[in-house]
N, C-alpha and C positions, 0 to 999 in steps of 0.2 A: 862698375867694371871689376874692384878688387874680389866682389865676389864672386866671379867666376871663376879665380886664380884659388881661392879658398877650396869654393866645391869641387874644382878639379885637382886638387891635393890630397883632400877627403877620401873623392873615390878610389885614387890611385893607392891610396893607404888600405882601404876597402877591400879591393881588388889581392895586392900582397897579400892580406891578413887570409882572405878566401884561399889565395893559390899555395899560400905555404902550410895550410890547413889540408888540403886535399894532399899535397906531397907527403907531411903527416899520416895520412889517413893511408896513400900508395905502400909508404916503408913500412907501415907496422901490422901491416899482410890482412887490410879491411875485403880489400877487393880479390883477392884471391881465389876466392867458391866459385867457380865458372859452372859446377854440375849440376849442384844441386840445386837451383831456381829452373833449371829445364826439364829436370825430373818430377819437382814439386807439382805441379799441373797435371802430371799422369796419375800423383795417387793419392792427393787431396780427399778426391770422392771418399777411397775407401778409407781415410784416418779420420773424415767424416761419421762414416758408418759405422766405422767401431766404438767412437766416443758415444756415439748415441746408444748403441746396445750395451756395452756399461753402465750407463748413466741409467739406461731401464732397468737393468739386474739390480742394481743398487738400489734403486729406488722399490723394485719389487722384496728386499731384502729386508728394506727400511718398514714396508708394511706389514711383514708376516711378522 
């Protein structure tokens, strides 16, 4: 039985250590980008397509 009182200490220590971590993370302005994850999805493609036509020039650059 004392161990229940133990692992329910544990977690509650747990728990604190999680919530005053996230409060941390709230004040030191992590979560603040609200735009730009909404944005990112519309033009992934094309930062796709440009690394790759780089990456060809370069590589055609590397063989002349």
């Amino acid at each position: 039985m004392s161990v229940i009182y133990i692992l329910l200490g544990v977690s509650v220590i747990v728990a604190l250590v999680f919530f005053i971590a996230f409060i941390f993370a709230v004040k030191s302005g992590q979560y603040d980008d609200s735009y730009t994850p909404s944005v990112r999805m519309l033009f992934e493609d094309e930062l796709i397509k440009e690394e790759t036509t780089k990456k060809k020039t370069i590589l055609t650059k590397k063989n002349n």
